[in-house]
C-alpha positions as CSV (number, residue, x, y, z in Angstrom):
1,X,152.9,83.3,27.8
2,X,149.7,82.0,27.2
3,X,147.6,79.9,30.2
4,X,146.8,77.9,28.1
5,X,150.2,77.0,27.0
6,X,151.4,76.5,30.7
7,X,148.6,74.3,31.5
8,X,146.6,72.6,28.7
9,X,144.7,70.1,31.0
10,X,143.7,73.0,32.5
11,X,142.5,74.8,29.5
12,X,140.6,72.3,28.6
13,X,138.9,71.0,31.2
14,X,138.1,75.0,31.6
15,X,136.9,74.9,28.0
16,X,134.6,72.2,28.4
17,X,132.9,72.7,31.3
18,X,131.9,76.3,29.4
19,X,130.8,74.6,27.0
20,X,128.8,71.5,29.1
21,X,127.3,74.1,31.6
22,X,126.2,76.2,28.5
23,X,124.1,73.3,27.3
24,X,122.6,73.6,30.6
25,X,118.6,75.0,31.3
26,X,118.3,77.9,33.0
27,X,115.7,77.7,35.9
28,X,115.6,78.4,39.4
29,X,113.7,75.1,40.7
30,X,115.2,72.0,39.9
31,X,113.9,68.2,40.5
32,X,117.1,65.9,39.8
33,X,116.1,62.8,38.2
34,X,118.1,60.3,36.2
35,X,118.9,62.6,33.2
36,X,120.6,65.5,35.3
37,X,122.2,63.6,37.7
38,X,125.9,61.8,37.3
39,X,127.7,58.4,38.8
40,X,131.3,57.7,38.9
41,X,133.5,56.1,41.1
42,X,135.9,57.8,43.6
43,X,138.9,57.1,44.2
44,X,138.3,54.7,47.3
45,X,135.8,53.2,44.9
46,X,138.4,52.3,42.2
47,X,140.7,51.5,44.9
48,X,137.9,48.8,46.3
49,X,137.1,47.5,42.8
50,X,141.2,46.4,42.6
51,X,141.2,45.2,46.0
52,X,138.2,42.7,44.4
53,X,139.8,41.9,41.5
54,X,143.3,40.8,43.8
55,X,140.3,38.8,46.2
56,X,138.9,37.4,43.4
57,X,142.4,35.8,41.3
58,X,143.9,34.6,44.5
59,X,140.3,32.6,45.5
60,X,140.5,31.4,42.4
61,X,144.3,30.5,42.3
62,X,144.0,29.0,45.8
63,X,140.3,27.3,45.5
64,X,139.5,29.5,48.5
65,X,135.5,29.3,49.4
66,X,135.8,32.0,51.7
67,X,137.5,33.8,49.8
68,X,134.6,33.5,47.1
69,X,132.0,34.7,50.1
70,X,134.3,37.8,51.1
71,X,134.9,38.6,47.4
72,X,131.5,38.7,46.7
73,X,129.8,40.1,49.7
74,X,132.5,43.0,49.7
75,X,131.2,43.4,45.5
76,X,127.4,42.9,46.7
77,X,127.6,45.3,49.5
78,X,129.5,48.0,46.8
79,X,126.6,47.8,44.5
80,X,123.8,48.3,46.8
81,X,125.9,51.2,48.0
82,X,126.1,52.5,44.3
83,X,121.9,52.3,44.8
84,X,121.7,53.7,47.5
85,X,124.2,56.7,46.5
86,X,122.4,57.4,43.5
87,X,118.8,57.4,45.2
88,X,120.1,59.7,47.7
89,X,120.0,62.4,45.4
90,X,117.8,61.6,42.7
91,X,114.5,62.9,43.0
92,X,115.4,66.4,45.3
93,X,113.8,69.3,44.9
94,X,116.6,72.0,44.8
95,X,114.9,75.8,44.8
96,X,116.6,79.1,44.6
97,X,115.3,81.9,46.8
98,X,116.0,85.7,44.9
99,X,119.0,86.7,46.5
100,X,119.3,89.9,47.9
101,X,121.3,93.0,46.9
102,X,125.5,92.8,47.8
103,X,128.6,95.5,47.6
104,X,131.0,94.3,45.7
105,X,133.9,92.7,46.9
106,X,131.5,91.0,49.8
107,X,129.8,87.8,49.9
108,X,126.7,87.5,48.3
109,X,124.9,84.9,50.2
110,X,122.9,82.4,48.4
111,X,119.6,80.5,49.9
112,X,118.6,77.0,48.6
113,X,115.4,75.0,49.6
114,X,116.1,71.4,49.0
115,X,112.9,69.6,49.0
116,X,112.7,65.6,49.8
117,X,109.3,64.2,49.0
118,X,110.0,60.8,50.5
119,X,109.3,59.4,53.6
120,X,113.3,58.8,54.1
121,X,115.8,61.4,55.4
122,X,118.5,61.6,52.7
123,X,121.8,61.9,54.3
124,X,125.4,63.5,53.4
125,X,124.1,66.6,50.7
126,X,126.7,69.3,49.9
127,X,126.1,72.3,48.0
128,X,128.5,74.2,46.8
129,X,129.0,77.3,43.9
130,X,130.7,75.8,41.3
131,X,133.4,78.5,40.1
132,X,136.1,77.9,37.4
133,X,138.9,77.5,39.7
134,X,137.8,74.1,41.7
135,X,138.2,75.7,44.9
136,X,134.6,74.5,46.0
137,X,133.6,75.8,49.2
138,X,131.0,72.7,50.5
139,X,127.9,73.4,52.7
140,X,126.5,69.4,53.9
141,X,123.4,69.2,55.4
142,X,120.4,66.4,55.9
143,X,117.3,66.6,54.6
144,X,114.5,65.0,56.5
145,X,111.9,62.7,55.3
146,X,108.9,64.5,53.8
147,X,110.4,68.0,54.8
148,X,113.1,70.6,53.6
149,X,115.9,72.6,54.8
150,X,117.7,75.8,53.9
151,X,121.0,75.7,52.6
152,X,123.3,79.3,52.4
153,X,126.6,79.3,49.8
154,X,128.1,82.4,48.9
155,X,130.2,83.9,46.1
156,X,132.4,87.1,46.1
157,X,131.5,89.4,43.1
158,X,134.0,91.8,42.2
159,X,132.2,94.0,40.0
160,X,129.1,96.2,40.2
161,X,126.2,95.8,38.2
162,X,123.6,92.9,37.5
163,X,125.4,89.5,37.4
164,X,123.6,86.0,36.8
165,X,124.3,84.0,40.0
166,X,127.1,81.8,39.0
167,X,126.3,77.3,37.9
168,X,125.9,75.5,41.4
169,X,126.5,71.8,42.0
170,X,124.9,69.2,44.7
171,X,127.2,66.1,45.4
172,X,126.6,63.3,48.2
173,X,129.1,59.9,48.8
174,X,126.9,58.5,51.1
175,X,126.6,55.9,52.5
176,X,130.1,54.3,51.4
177,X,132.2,56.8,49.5
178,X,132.7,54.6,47.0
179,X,130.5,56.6,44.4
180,X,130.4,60.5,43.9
181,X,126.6,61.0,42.6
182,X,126.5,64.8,41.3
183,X,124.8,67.3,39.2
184,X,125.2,70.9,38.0
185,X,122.5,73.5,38.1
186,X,122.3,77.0,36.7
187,X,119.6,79.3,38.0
188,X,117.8,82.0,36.1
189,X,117.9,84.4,39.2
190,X,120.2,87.6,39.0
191,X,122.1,89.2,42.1
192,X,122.4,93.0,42.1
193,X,125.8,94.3,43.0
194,X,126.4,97.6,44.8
195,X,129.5,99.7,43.5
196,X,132.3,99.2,46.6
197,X,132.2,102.3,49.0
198,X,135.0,104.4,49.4
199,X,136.8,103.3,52.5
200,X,137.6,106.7,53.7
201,X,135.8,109.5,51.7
202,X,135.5,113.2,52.1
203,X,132.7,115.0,53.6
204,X,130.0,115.4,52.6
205,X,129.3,118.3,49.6
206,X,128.0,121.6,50.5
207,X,124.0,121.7,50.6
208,X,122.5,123.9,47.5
209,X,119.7,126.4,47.8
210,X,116.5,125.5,47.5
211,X,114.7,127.4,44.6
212,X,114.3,131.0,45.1
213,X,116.8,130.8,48.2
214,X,119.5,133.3,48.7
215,X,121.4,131.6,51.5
216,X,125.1,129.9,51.3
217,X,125.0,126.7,52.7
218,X,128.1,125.7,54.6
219,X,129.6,122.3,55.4
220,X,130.5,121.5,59.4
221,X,133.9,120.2,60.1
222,X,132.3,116.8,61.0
223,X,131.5,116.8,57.5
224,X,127.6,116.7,57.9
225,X,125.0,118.7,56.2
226,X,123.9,121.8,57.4
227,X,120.3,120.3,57.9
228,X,122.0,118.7,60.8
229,X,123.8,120.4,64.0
230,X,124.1,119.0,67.7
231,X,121.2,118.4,69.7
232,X,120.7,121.3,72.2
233,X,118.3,121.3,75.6
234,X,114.9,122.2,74.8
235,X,114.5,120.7,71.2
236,X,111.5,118.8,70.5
237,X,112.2,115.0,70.4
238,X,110.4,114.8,66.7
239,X,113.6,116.8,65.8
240,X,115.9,114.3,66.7
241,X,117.8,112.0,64.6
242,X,117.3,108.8,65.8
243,X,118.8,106.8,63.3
244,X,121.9,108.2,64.4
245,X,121.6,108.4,68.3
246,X,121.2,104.3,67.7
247,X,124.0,103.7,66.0
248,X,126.2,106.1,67.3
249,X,125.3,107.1,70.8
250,X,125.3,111.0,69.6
251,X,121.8,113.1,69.5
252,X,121.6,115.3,66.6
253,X,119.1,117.1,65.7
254,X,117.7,118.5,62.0
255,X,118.0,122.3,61.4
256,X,114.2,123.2,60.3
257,X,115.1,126.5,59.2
258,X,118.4,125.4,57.2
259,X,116.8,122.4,55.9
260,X,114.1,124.8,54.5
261,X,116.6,126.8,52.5
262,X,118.9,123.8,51.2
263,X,119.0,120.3,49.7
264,X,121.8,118.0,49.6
265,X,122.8,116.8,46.2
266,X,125.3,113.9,45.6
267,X,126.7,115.3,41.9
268,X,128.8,112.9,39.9
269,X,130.2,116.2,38.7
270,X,131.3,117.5,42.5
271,X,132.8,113.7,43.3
272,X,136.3,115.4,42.5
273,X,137.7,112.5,40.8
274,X,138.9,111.5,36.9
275,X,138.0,107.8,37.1
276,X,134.3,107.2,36.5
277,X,134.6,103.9,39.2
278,X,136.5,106.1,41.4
279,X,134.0,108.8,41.2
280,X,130.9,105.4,41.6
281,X,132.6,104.5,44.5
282,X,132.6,107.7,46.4
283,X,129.2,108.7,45.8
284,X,128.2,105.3,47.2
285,X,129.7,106.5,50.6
286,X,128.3,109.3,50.2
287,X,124.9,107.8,50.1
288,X,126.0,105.6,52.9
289,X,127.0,108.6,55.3
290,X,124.0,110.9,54.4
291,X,121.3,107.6,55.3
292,X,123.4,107.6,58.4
293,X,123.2,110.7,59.5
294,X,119.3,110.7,58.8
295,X,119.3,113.3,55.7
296,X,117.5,114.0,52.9
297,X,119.4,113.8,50.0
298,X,119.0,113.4,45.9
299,X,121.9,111.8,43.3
300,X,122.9,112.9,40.1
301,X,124.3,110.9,37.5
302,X,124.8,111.2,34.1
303,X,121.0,111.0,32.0
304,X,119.3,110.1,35.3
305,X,118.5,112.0,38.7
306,X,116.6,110.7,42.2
307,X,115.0,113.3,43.4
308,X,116.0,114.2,47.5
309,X,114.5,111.9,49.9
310,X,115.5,109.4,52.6
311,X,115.2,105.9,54.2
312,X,115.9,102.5,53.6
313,X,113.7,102.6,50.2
314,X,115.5,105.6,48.9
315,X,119.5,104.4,49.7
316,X,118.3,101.3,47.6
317,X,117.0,103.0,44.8
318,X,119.8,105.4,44.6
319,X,122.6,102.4,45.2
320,X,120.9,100.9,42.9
321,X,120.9,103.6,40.6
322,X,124.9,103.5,41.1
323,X,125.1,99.9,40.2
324,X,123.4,100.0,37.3
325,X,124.9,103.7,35.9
């Protein structure tokens, strides 16, 4: 049956905050003033307001003077408390830093630089990623008088590719909690995704022959290159594979001769598999497990190729290259 049928508050509070946040600018520094940023009362605060009212007929019933004075200083001390919520937030700075690269099905982490330009601390700030579900997951910090702070939110994205970083919202209740003063922001920035890595893929493919070699290459049971064997006594220490002695206490070292005669190649066409995703996310482990081990190696996809290299630069331009396929 359809959603929207089983819930229609739901669907349309869904449908219009689609259609609100599309109305929305898209920039990546923000200054709230009063035209982006929203009052209402919360629930306490409607809850105080009836409390008043009750106050206010039974002083007037009874001819109470204090109760006039308690009505009205509880109603005084409510509105500069609207103010004061309001100015807390009005006139921020709120800027997006580019976030970096994520695998899907992590968190992507989000950086925010809220700026305060007045010689007050504001106090009680949230940030939070604003997703279609309401599940807001807050971050509160305080920002001091004439200064900033960095604020981190995160969002999981679940596919790979280029995605626009999802509408965030800034909310504070200070000092009373009688007032919710909020407003929505969409940034321009986009987030990369990485395709998910197969959890446990095969090893690695066989290397191919450079041109005008002869040799076969052959795959070790470890599932590493051939341009890679175990480090034996009396090999010069240019030779060894540092990368990997750091992260897995095992020397290795590269094969000079074996490394002259092949080249690994990461082939879409030798992943093995039917489903194109299936097939993304294998060869992303096997870009993951070749930068491990400290190996040159060069992709192939489908209308593009990245010719064999290695290092931090290359894994990114060939995961890249994956995301983006």
């Amino acid at each position: 049956m359809d959603a929207s049928v089983l819930d229609p508050v739901g669907f349309a509070r869904r449908r219009f905050r689609q259609w609100w946040q599309a109305r929305l600018p898209l920039t990546d520094t923000m200054t709230l003033t009063q035209r982006n940023v929203y009052i209402l009362p919360t629930r306490p605060g409607f809850m105080l307001a009836l409390t008043l009212l009750v106050l206010l007929v039974g002083s007037i019933n009874y001819q109470l003077n204090l109760g006039y004075l308690l009505t009205f200083l509880l109603a005084g001390s409510a509105v500069a408390g609207m103010h004061v919520c309001h100015a807390t937030l009005r006139g921020l700075t709120l800027n997006l830093l580019q976030p970096p690269p994520q695998f899907a099905g992590a968190s992507a982490t989000l950086s925010v630089v809220l700026g305060n330009s007045r010689n007050k601390v504001r106090h009680g700030i949230g940030l939070a990623v604003l997703d279609a579900t309401h599940e807001d997951h807050w971050t509160w910090t305080d920002v001091p008088a004439q200064g900033s702070c960095t604020v981190q939110v995160a969002f999981r994205p679940e596919r790979r590719g280029l995605h626009r970083v999802p509408p965030l919202t800034a909310e504070t209740r200070f000092p009373l909690g009688t007032f919710r003063v909020w407003t929505v922001w969409r940034p321009a920035a986009q987030v990369l995704v990485y395709p998910r890595p197969e959890p446990m893929p095969p090893p690695l493919p066989a290397g191919e022959p450079r041109s005008g070699g002869t040799a076969m290459a052959q795959v070790q049971n470890t599932g590493e290159f051939e341009g890679v064997r175990a480090y034996r006594r009396g090999d010069p220490l240019k030779l060894v594979v540092w990368k990997k002695a750091a992260k897995t206490d095992e020397l290795v070292s590269r094969d000079t001769l074996q490394a002259q005669r092949h080249e690994l190649w990461l082939d879409d066409a030798q992943a093995g598999l039917a489903d194109r995703e299936a097939r993304i996310s294998r060869l992303a482990a096997w870009v993951l497990q070749a930068d491990k081990l400290g190996q040159d190696y060069g992709l192939r996809l489908p209308g593009q190729t990245v010719k064999p290299g290695n290092g931090e630069a290359h894994k990114r331009r060939c995961l890249e290259a994956l995301a983006l396929c």
